[in-house]
C-alpha positions as CSV (number, residue, x, y, z in Angstrom):
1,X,0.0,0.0,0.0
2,X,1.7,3.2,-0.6
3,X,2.5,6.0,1.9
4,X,0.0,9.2,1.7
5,X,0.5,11.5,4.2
6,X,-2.8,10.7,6.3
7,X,-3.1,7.8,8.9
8,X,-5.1,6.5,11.0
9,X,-4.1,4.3,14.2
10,X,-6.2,1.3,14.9
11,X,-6.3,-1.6,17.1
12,X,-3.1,-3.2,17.5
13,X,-4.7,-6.6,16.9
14,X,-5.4,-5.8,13.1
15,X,-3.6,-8.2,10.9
16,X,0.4,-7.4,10.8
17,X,1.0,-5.1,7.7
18,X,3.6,-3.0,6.8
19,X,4.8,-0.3,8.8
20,X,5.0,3.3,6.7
21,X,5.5,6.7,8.3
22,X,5.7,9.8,6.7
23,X,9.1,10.5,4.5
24,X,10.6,13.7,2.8
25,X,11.1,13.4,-0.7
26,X,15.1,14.7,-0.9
27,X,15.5,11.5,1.7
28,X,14.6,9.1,0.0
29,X,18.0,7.2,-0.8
30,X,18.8,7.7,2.9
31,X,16.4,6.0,4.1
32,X,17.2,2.9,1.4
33,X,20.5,3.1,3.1
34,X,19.0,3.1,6.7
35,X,16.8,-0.2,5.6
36,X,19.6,-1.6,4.2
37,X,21.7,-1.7,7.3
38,X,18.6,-2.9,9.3
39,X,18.5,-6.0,7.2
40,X,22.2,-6.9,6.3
41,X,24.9,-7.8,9.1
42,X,27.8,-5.9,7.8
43,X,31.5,-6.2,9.0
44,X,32.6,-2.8,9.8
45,X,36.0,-1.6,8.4
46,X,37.1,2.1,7.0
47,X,38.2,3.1,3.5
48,X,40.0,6.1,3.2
49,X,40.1,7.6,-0.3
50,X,41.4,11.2,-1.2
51,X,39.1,13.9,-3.2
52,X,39.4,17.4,-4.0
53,X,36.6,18.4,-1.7
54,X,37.6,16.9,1.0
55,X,40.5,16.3,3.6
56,X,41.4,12.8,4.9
57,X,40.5,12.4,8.7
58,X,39.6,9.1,11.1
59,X,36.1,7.9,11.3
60,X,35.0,6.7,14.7
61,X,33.9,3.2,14.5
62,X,30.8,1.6,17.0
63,X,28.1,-0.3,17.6
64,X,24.9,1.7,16.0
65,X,21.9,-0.2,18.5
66,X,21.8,0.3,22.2
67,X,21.2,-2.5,24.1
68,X,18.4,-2.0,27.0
69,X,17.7,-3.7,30.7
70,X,14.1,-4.2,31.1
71,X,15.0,-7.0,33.5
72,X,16.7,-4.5,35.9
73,X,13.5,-2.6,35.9
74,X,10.3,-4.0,35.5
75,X,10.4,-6.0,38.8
76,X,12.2,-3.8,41.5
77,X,10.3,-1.3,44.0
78,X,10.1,2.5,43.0
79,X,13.6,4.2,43.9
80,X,15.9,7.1,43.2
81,X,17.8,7.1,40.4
82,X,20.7,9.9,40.5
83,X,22.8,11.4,37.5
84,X,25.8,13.7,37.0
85,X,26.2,14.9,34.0
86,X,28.7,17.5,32.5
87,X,28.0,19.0,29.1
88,X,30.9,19.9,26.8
89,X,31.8,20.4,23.5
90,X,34.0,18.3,20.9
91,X,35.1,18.0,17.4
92,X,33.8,14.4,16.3
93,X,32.9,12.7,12.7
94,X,29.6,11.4,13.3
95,X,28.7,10.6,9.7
96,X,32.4,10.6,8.7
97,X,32.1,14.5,8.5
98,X,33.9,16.2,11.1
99,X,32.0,18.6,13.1
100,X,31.4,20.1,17.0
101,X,28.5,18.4,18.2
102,X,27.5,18.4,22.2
103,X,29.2,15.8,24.5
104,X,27.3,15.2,27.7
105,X,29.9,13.2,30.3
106,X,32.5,13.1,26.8
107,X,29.5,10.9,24.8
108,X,27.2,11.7,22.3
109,X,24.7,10.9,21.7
110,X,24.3,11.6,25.7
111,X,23.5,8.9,28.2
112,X,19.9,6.9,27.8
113,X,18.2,7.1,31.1
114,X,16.3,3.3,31.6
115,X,13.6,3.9,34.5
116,X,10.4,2.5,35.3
117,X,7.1,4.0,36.3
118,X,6.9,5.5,39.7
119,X,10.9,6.6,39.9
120,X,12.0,10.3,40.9
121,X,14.9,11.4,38.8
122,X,18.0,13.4,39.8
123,X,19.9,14.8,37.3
124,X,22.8,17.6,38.1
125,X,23.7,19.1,35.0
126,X,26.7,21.1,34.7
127,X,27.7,23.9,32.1
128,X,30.9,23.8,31.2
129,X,30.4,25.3,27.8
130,X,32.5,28.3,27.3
131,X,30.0,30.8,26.3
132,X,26.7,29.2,25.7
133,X,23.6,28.4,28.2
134,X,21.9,25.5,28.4
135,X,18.5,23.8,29.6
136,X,17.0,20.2,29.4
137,X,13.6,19.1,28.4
138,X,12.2,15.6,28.9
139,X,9.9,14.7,26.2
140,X,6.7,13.3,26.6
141,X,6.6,13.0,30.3
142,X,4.0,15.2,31.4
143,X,5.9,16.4,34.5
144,X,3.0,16.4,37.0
145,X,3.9,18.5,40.4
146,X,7.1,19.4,38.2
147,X,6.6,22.2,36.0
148,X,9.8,24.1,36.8
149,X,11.6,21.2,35.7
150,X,10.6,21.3,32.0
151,X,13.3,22.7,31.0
152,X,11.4,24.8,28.5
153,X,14.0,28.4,28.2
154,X,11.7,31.5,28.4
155,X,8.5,29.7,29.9
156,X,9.7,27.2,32.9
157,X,13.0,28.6,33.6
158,X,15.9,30.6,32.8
159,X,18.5,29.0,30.8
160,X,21.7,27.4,32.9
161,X,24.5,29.9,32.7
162,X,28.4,29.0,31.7
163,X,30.0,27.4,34.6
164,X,27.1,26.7,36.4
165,X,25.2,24.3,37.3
166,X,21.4,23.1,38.1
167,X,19.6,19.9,39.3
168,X,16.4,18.9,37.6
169,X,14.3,16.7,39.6
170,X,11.1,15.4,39.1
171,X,9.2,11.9,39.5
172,X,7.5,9.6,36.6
173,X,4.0,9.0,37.1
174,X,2.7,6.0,38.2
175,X,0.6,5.7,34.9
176,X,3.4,7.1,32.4
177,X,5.5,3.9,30.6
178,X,7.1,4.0,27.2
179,X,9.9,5.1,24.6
180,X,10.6,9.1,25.4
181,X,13.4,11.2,25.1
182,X,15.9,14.4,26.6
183,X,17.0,17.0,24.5
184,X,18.5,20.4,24.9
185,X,15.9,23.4,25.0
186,X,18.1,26.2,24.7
187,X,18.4,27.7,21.8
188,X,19.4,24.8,18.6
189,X,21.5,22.9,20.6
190,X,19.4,19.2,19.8
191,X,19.9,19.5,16.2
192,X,23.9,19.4,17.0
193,X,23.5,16.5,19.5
194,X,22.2,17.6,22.5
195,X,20.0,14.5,22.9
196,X,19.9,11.2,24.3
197,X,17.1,8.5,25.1
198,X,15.0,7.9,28.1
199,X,12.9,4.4,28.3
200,X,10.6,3.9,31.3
201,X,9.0,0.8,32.2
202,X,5.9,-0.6,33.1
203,X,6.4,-2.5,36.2
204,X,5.7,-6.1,36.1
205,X,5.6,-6.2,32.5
206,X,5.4,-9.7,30.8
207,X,8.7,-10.2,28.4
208,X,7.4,-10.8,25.3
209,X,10.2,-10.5,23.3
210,X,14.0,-11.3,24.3
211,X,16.1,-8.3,23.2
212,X,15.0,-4.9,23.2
213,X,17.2,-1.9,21.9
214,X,17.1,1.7,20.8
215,X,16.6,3.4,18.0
216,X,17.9,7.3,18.1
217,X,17.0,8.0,14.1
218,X,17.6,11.4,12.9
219,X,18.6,14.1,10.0
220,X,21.8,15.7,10.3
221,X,23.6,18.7,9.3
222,X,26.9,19.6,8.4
223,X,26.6,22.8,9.6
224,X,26.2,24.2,13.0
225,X,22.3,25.1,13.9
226,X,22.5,28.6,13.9
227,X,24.0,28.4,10.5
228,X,21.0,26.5,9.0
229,X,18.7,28.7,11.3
230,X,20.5,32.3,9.4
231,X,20.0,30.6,6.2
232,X,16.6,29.5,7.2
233,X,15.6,33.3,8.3
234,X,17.1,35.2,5.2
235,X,15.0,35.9,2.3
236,X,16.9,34.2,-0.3
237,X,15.5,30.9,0.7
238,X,12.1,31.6,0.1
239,X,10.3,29.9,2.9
240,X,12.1,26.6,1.7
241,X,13.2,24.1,4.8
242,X,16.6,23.4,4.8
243,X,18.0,19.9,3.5
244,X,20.1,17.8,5.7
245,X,23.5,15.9,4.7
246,X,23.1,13.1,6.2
247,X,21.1,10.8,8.4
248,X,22.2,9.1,11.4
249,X,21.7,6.4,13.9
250,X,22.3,6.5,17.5
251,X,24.8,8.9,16.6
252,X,26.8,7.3,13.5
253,X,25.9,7.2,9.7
254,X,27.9,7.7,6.3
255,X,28.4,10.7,4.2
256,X,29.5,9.9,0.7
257,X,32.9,12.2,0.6
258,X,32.9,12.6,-3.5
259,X,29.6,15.0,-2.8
260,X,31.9,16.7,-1.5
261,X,33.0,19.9,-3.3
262,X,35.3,22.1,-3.6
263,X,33.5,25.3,-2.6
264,X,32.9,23.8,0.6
265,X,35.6,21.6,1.6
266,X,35.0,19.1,5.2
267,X,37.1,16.8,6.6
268,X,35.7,13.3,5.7
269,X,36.3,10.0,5.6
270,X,34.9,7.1,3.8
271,X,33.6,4.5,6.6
272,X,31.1,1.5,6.8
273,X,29.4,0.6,9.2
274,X,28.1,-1.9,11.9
275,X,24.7,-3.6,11.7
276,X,22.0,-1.7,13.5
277,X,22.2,-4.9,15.7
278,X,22.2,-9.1,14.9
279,X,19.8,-11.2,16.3
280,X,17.7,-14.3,15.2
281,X,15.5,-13.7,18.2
282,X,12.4,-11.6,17.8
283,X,13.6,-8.4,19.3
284,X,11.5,-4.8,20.5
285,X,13.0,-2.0,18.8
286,X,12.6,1.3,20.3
287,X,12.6,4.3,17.8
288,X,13.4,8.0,18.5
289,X,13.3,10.8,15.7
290,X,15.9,12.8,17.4
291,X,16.0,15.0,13.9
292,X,15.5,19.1,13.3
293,X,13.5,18.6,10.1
294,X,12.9,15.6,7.9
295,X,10.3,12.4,8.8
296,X,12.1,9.4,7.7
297,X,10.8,5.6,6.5
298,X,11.6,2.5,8.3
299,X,11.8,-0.9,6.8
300,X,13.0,-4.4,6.8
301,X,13.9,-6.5,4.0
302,X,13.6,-10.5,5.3
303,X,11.3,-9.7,8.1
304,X,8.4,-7.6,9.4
305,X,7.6,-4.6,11.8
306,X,4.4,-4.1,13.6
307,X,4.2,-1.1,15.4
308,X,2.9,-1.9,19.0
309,X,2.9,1.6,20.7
310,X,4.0,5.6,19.6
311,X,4.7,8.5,21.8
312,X,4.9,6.6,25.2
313,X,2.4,3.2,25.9
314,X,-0.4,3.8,23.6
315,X,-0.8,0.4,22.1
316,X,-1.3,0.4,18.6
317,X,-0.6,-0.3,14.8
318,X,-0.1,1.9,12.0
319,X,-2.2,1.5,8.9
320,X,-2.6,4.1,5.9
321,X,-6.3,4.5,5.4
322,X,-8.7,7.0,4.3
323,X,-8.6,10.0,7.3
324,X,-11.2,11.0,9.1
325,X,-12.5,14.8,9.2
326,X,-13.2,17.1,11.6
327,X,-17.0,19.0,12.4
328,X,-17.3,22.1,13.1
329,X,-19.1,24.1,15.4
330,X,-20.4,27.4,13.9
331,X,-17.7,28.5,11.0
332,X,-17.0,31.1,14.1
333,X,-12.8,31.3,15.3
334,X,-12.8,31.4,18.9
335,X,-9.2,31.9,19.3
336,X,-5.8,32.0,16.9
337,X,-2.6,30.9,17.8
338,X,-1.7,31.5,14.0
339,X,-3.0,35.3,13.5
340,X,-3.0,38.3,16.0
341,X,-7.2,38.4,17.4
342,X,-8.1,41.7,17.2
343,X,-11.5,43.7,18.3
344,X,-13.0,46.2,15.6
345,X,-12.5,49.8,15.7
346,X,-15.9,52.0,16.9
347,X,-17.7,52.6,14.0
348,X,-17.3,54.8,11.8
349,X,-13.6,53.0,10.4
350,X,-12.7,55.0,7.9
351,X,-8.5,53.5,7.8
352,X,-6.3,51.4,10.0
353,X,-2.8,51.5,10.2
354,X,-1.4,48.3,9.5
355,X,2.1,49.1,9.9
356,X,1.9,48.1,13.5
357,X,-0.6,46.7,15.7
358,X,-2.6,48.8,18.7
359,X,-1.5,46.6,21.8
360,X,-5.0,47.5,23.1
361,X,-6.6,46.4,20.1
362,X,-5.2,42.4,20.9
363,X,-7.8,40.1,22.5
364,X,-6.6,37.0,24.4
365,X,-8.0,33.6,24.7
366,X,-9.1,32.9,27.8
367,X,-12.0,30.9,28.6
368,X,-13.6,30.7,32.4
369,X,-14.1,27.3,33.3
370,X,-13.9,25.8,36.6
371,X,-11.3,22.8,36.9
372,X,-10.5,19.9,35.3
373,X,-11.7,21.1,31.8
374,X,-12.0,19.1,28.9
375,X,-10.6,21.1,26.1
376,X,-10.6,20.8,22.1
377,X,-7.8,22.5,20.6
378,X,-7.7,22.9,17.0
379,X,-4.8,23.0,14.9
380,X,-5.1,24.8,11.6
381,X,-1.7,24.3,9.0
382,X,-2.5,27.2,5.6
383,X,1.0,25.9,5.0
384,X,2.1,23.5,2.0
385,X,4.0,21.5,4.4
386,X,3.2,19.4,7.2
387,X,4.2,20.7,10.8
388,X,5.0,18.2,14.1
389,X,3.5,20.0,16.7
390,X,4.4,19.3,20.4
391,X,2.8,19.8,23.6
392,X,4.6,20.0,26.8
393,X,2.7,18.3,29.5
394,X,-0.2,16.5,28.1
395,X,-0.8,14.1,25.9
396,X,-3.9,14.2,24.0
397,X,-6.5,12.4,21.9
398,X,-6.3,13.0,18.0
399,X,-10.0,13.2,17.1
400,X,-9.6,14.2,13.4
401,X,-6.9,15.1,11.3
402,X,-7.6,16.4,7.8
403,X,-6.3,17.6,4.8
404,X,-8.0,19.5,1.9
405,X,-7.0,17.6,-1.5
406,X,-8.2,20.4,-3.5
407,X,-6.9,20.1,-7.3
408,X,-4.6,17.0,-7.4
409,X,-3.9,17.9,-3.7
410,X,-2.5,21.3,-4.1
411,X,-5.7,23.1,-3.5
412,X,-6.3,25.9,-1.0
413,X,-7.1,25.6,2.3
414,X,-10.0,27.5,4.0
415,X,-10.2,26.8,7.2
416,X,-13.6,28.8,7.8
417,X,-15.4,26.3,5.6
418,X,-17.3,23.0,6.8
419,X,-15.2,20.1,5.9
420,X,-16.9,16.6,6.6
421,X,-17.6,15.3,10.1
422,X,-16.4,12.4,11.0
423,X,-14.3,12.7,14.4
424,X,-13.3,9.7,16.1
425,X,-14.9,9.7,20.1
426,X,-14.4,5.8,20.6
427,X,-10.8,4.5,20.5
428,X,-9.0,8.2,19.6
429,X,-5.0,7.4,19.6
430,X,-2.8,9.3,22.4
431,X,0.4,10.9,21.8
432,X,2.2,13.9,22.7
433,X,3.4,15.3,19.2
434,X,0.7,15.2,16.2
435,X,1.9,16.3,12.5
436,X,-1.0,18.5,11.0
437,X,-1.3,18.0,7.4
438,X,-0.3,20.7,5.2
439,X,-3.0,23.0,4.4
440,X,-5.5,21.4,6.7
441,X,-6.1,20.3,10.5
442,X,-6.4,18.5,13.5
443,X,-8.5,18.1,16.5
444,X,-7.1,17.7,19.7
445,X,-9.1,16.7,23.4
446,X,-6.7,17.0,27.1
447,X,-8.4,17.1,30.2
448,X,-6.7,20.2,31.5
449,X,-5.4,18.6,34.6
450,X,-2.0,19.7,35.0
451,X,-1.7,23.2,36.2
452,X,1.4,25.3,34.9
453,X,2.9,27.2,31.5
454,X,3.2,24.5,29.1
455,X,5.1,25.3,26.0
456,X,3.0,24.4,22.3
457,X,5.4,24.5,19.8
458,X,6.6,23.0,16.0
459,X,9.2,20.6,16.5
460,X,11.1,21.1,13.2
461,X,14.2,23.7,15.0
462,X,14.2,26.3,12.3
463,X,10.3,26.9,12.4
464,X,10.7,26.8,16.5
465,X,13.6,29.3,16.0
466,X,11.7,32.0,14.0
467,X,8.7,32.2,16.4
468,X,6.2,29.2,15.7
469,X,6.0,29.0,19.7
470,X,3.0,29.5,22.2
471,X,2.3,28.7,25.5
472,X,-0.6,27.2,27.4
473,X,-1.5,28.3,30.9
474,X,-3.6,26.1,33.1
475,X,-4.4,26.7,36.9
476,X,-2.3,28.7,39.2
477,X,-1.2,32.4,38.8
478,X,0.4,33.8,36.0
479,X,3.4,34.9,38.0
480,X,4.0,31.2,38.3
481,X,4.5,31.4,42.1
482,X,5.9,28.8,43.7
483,X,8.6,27.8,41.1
484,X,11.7,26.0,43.1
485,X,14.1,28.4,44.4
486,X,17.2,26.8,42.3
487,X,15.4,27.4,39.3
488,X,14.3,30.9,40.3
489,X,17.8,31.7,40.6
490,X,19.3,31.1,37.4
491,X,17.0,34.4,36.7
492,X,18.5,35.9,39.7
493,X,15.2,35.7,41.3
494,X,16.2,33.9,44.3
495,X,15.9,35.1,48.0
């Protein structure tokens, strides 16, 4: 069945079919290359060749899977797990390319945290950057009693200066089990390898399987971050997302050094690698997009994938269908995240200057509701791209998710006109991060249980860097009293 860029999740115990997620079109032949190495054992050895565009350097060999311990989890009692961790900087050839990329206690990617449900985590971070700040977020935990220690820069706390240090610490919810991850939240720093998996497990799980390992699957980029992001931002690139070099896994992949060119020469070298992992035993495989822009396709040759959960425990399987649509309520906007809300001008209105807005002209969103409230939020994309859109501290129920197919499905997109109803209200899928289609929508229900500022936000880094950022608030005061005192000092708001 081929890919189209709508699915729908159903119950996991639909017959096994193949497993198809969204892929950009430039990354295509990566991802042949990805499959490849998940169905061939390869012997790993390095062949160094010279090329005008390039230098000759030493590629870091290593094994791509890592190995996990369910066994040392699922059946102990709830305890404290403590980590130190430093974060530095260091010149390394992850794809044979060299480049700085962060180190986090001299590895990268950084440690994977294995937990289960129920464990408070300790983890003192240091800065030893030399003139950058930092800040950790743990993604897809809904950090429940823990909203300071989101790590979300500019919303939960202030960034962790040079030299200094700070301790994040927080406990996993009895109910939360699954694949997440960390990552950096300051500034770009994932997309240069800031990142590093975090597995939690559901206590007294049955084994079903007899290996499990991880997956940390991601675009990569030559170029620092900020680089891409200044490209990103200037005119001459239209509005056009950047396009990665390379992909990697868990940190290592292969970058063909004759693309190389003159113009812009790296220091490369030509390197195979190891086999994602070898086993004849049926095996759980964990998988992280750890990437700043591109979906990716996974597949094996010899052997089948059935998806059995996505974005933490929700139990199902993947299957590309027809989507389901979304109803409306009245064709009337209650609120824009997308668009500045404004309130019309006392009649008469003969102009308005629209060279900058009237601050008292803005009109905020906020309903009055008594606690919890059950809330639909509704995603609109006018873009001709797709956007993954995460949600710090919920996860929610994807009700609809549509696209307008228009003329040969490059149509417009009005999102003020009916489209068909057919939301889903029985067996909704839950996840933290949704992709809403290009130029349509989705439908999303929370319960709106978990007071604090929770950052909503596009997970590609270069639409995050140039604004496409909002925050929910739920409960409490807006002065977000009672933040820890640590983290109220790394804004010098302490004592």
């Amino acid at each position: 069945m081929p890919p189209t860029e709508d699915a729908h999740l159903l119950d996991y115990r639909c017959p096994r079919r193949s497993l198809l997620a969204r892929v950009s079109k430039w990354s295509v032949l990566a991802l042949l290359a990805l499959a490849t190495l998940l169905a061939l054992p390869l012997l790993a050895y390095t062949r160094r060749q010279r090329h005008p565009g390039f230098v000759v350097g030493h590629g870091d060999g290593g094994q791509l899977a890592i190995g996990l311990h369910p066994e040392r989890h699922v059946w102990r009692e709830p305890r404290v797990l403590v980590f130190n961790w430093t974060v530095t900087k260091g010149m390394r050839t992850p794809d044979g390319v060299e480049k700085m990329v962060y180190l986090v206690n001299d590895l990268f990617p950084g440690p994977t945290i294995e937990a289960r449900s129920g464990d408070r985590i300790i983890v003192d971070v240091a800065n030893r950057l030399e003139n950058e700040t930092l800040a950790l977020h743990w993604h897809g935990l809904q950090m429940k009693g823990h909203n300071a220690m989101d790590g979300a820069v500019g919303i939960t706390q202030c960034a962790i200066q040079p030299g200094r240090s700070f301790v994040y610490d927080f406990t996993i919810g009895d109910d939360e089990h699954g694949t997440f991850w960390w990552h950096g939240h300051s500034q770009l720093q994932r997309g240069d390898g800031l990142f590093g998996g975090l597995v939690v497990y559901q206590p007294g799980g049955e084994r079903a399987v007899e290996d499990e390992v991880l997956l940390l699957v991601g675009d990569w980029f030559h170029r620092s971050q900020m680089d891409v992001l200044a490209w990103f931002a200037h005119h001459g690139s239209l509005g056009n997302e950047p396009v990665p070099d390379s992909l990697l896994v868990n940190g290592r992949g292969r970058f063909d050094c004759h693309k190389a060119v003159p113009a812009r020469p790296v220091v490369c070298s030509q390197q195979h690698l190891d086999p994602v992992f070898r086993s004849r035993r049926r095996t759980r495989v964990r998988i992280v997009n750890t990437g700043s822009v591109a979906g990716f396709t996974l597949a094996v040759e010899g052997g089948w994938l059935r998806a059995v959960a996505v974005d933490g425990g929700c139990r199902t399987i993947v299957l590309y269908i027809k989507t389901q649509t979304l109803s409306r309520f009245a064709n009337k906007p209650l609120g824009f995240v997308n668009h500045t809300s404004w309130k019309p001008q006392p009649q008469p209105l003969l102009s308005l200057n629209r060279s900058r807005w009237d601050e008292n002209q803005l009109v905020p969103f906020i309903p009055s509701t008594s606690p919890p409230t059950t809330v639909d939020l509704i995603i609109n994309n006018l873009d001709d791209g797709s956007h993954p859109i995460h949600l710090h501290g919920y996860s929610f129920h994807i009700l609809s998710s549509h696209r307008e197919r228009g003329r040969d499905g490059w149509g417009s997109y009005n999102p003020f006109e009916t489209p068909p109803s057919n939301m889903n209200l029985e067996d909704a899928v839950v996840k933290d991060t949704v992709a809403v289609p290009r130029r349509g929508h989705v439908v999303l229900r929370l319960t709106a249980g978990n007071p604090g500022l929770w950052m909503l936000h596009c997970h590609m880094l270069v639409h995050m860097g140039t604004g496409m950022v909002a925050a929910l608030h739920v409960g409490g005061d807006l002065r977000h009293e009672g933040v820890e005192a640590e983290a109220a000092g790394l804004c010098g708001l302490a004592g």
